[in-house]
C-alpha atoms as one frame of an Amber mdcrd trajectory, in Angstrom:
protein
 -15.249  20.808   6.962 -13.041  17.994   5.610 -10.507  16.491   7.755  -7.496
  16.783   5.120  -7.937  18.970   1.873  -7.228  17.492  -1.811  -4.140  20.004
  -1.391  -3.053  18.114   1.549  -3.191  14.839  -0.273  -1.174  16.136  -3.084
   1.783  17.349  -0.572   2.103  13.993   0.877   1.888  12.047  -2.255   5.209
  14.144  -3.198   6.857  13.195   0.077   6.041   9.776  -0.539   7.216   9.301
  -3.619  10.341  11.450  -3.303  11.158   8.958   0.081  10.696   6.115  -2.146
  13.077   7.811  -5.165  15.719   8.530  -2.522  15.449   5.133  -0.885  16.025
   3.258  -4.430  18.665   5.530  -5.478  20.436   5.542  -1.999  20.051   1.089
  -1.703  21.808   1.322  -5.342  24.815   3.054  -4.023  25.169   1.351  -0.603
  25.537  -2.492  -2.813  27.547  -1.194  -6.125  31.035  -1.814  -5.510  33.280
   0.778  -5.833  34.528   2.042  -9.409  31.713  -0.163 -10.893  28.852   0.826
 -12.828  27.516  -3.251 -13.309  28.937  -5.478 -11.777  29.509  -8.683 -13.504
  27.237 -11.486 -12.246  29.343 -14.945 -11.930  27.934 -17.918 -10.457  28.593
 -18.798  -6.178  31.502 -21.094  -7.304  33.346 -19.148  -8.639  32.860 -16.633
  -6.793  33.821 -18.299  -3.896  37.180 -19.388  -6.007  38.005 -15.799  -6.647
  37.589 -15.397  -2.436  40.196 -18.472  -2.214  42.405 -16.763  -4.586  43.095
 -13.935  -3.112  40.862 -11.785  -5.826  38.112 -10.214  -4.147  38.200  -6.941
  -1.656  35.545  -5.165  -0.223  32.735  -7.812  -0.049  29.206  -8.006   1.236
  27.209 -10.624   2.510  23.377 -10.024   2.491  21.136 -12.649   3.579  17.712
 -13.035   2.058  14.832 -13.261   5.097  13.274 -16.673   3.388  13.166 -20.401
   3.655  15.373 -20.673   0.862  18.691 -19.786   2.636  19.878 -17.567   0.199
  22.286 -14.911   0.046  23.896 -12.107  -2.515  27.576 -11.706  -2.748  28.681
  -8.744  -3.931  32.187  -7.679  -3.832  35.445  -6.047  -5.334  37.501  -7.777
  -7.760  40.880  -7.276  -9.362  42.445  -9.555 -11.567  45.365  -9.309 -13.858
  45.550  -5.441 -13.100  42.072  -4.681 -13.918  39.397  -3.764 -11.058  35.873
  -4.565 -11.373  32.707  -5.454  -9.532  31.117  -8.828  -9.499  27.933 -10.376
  -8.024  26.773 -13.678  -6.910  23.275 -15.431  -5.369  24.465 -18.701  -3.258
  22.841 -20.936  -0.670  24.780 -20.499   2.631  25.030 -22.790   5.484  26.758
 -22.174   8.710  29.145 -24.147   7.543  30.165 -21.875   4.728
């Protein structure tokens, strides 16, 4: 007698995939800023102007596990009356 039937296999093929579905869909959510379908990708200067400026609201920090040192910004931005999202890849230092 088998250990685990084809049937078996099957059933936890679909709970594996529909984990990994809800896991994708869920990690898109959790980093889009609010309001924002795309947000626009600017480069880490000035993004970090628009953070000086008084422009951004609702910001992330995630820090990539690598040698690199590198982090994506994400945050809300509104400028001249108009709210949108916008997204950034910078090397941090403790400094920053």
């Amino acid at each position: 007698m088998p250990l685990l039937t084809p049937k078996w296999f099957l059933v936890l093929f679909a709970v594996l995939l529909a984990s990994f579905g809800a896991d994708l869909y869920l990690s898109g959510l959790a980093t889009a800023p609010a309001g924002s379908a795309a947000p626009d990708r600017v480069n880490a200067a000035d993004f970090l102007a628009a953070a000086s400026a008084g422009e951004l609201s609702l910001g992330t920090i995630t820090y990539r596990m690598n040698a690199a040192g590198l982090a994506d910004l994400t945050a809300t931005r509104t400028r001249a009356g108009k709210i949108g999202g916008v997204q950034a890849t910078a090397r941090l230092t403790d400094a920053d």
